[in-house]
C-alpha positions in Angstrom: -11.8 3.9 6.0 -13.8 2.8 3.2 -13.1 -1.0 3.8 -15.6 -1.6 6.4 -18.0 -1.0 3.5 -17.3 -4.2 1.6 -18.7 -6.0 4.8 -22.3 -7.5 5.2 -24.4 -5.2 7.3 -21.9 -3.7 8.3 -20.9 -7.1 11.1 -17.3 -7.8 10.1 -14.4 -7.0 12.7 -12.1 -4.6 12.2 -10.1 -8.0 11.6 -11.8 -9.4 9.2 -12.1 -6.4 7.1 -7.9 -6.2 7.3 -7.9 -9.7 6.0 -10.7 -8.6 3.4 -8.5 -5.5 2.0 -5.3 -7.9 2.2 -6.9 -10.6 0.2 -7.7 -7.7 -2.4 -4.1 -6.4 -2.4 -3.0 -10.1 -3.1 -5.1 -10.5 -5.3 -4.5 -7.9 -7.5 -0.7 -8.0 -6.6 -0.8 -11.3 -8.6 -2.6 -10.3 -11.7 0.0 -9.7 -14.5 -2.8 -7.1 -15.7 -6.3 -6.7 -14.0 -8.5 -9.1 -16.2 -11.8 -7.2 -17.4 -15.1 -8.4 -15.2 -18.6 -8.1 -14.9 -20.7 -6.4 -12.6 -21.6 -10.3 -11.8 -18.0 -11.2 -11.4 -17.3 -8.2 -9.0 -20.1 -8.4 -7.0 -19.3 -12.8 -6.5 -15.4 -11.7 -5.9 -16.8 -9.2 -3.2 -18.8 -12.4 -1.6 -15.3 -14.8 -2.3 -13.3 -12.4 -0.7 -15.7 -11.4 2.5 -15.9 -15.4 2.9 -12.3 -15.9 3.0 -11.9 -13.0 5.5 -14.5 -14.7 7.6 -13.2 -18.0 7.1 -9.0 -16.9 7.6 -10.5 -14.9 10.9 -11.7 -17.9 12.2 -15.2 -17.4 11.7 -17.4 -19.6 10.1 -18.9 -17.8 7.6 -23.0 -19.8 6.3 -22.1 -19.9 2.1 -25.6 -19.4 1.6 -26.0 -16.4 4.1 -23.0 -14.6 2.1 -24.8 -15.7 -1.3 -27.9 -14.2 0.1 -26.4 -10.9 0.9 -24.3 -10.2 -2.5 -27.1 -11.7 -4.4 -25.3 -14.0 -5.9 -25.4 -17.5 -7.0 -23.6 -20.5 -5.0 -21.6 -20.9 -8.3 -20.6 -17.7 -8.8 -19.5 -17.3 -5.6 -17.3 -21.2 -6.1 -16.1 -19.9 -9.3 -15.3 -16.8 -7.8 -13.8 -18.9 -4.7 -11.3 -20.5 -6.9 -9.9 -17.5 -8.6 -8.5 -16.9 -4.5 -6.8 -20.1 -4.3 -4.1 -19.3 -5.5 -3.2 -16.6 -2.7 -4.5 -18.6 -0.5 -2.8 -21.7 -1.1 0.4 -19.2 -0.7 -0.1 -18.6 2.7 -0.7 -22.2 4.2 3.0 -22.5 2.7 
């Protein structure tokens, strides 16, 4: 399945990358309509959401190693971070 893609060379679990695609149906499960992004944006929500992944999996994920393999910038990758809080903050309900 094509979820094992979105993972960093190709190291996360097969339990990570469920959490991954989960995080993703979330997300978009709570979008009244999909918001329009940038490449940019994608690419730092791709980082935010392989973090999380990590992070739910109880991994601990380096920030700057996931920055270093999207390419993106430590504030993308907060901004893009903080657009998952609010699925995440669901589940620790």
């Amino acid at each position: 399945r094509r979820q094992r893609q979105m993972c960093i060379r190709d190291s996360c679990s097969e339990r990570e990358a469920k959490t991954a695609v989960s995080l993703w149906d979330r997300y978009v499960g709570a979008q009244e309509r999909l918001p329009r992004i940038s490449r940019a944006q994608e690419v730092a929500l791709a980082a935010a959401i392989e973090y999380t992944a990590r992070t739910e999996c109880g991994g601990k994920p380096s920030r700057a190693d996931i920055c270093n393999a999207y390419g993106v910038s430590t504030l993308r990758l907060d901004n893009a971070l903080k657009k998952l809080l609010p699925i995440t903050a669901q589940e620790e309900k």
